[in-house]
VOGU-3710 file (C-alpha; in Angstrom, 3 decimals, decimal comma):
1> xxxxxxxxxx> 8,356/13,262/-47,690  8,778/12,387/-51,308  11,790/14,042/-53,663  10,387/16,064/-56,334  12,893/13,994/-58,795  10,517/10,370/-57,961  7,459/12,327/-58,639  8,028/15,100/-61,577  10,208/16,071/-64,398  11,314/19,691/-64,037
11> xxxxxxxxxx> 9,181/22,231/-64,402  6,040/19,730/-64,749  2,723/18,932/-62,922  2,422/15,483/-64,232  2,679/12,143/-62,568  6,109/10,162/-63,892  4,588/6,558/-64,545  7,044/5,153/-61,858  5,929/7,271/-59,126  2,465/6,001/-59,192
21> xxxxxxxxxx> 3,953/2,648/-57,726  5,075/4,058/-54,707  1,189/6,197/-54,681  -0,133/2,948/-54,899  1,618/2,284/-51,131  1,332/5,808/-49,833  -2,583/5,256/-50,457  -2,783/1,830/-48,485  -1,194/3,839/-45,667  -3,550/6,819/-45,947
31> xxxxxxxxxx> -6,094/4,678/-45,978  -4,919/2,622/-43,049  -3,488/5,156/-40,711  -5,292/8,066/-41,804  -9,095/6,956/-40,296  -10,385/9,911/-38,294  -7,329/12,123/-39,345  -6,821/15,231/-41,334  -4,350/14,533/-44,134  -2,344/17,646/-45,541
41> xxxxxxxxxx> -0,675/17,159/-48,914  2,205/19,820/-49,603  4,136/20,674/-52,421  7,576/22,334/-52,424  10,013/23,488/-54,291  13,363/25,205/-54,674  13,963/29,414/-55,059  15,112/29,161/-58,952  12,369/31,134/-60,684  10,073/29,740/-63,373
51> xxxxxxxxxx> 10,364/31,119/-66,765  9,090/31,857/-69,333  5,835/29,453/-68,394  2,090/30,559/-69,118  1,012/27,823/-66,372  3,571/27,891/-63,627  4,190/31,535/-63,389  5,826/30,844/-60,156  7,342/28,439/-57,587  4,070/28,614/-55,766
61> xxxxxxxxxx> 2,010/28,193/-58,268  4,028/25,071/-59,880  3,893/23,470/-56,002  0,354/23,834/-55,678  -0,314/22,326/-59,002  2,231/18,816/-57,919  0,454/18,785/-54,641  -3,519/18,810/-55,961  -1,744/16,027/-58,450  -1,129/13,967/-55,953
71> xxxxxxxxxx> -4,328/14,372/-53,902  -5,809/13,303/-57,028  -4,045/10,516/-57,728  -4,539/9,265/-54,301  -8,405/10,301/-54,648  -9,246/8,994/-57,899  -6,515/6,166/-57,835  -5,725/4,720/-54,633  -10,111/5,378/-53,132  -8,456/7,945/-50,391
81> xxxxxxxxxx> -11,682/9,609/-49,039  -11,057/13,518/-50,357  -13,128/14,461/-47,386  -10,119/14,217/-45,339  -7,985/15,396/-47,602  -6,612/18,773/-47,943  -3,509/20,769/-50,029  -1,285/23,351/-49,896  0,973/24,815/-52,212  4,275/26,123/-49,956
91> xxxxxxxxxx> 6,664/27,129/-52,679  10,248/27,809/-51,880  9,483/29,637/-48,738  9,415/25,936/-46,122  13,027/24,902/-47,364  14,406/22,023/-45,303  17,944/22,798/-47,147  20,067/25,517/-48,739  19,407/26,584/-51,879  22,733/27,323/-52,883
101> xxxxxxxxxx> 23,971/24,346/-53,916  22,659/21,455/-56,427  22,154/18,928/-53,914  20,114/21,769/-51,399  17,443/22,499/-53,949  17,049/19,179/-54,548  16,007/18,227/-51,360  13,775/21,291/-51,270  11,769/20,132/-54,327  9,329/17,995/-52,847
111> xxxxxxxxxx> 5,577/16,667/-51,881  5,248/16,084/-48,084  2,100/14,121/-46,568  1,304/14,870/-42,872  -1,187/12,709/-41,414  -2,760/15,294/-38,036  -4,875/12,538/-35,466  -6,710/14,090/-32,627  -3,600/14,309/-30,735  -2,303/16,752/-33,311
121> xx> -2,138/20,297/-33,196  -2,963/21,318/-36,752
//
């Protein structure tokens, strides 16, 4: 699980230049571990609405957009094999916090990787 905050600026799809550093290692693992597996990329985010944005005219939308960034970077960056690749955009509706206070929400605004072996129930 990777915060939002390493990955993103608010409200944005795009790849902060420092994030790709820690890609860089996430796709040595995938690549490593990941042999044989099914590996599910997942965005998240909080429950404040979007607003006002032609792109991301919702929390689902704007976490399916950061997740497919991600399986691309690790695609087209890192040589992950997209044939064992998959993504899902979850929105707000997986939190793993409340989103009532500052700290809540920004735990829920994030991109999980599960890596599903044949011992997995997926």
């Amino acid at each position: 699980s990777m915060k939002g905050a390493l990955l993103f600026d608010s409200g944005s799809d795009s790849l902060k230049e420092q994030s790709k550093t820690v890609l860089d290692k996430v796709g040595v693992i995938l690549e490593r571990y990941g042999r044989g597996s099914v590996i599910e990329i997942e965005g998240h985010t909080d429950n404040v609405p979007m607003l006002n944005d032609p792109i991301f005219t919702n929390n689902n939308v704007l976490s399916a957009y950061r997740a497919m960034a991600v399986f691309d970077y690790v695609v087209n960056d890192c040589g992950v094999s997209p044939a064992k690749l998959k993504c899902a955009g979850r929105g707000e509706y997986a939190p793993i916090a409340s989103n009532d206070t500052a700290d809540g929400r920004a735990q829920n605004r994030r991109v999980e990787i599960k890596i599903y072996n044949s011992y997995s129930s997926y």
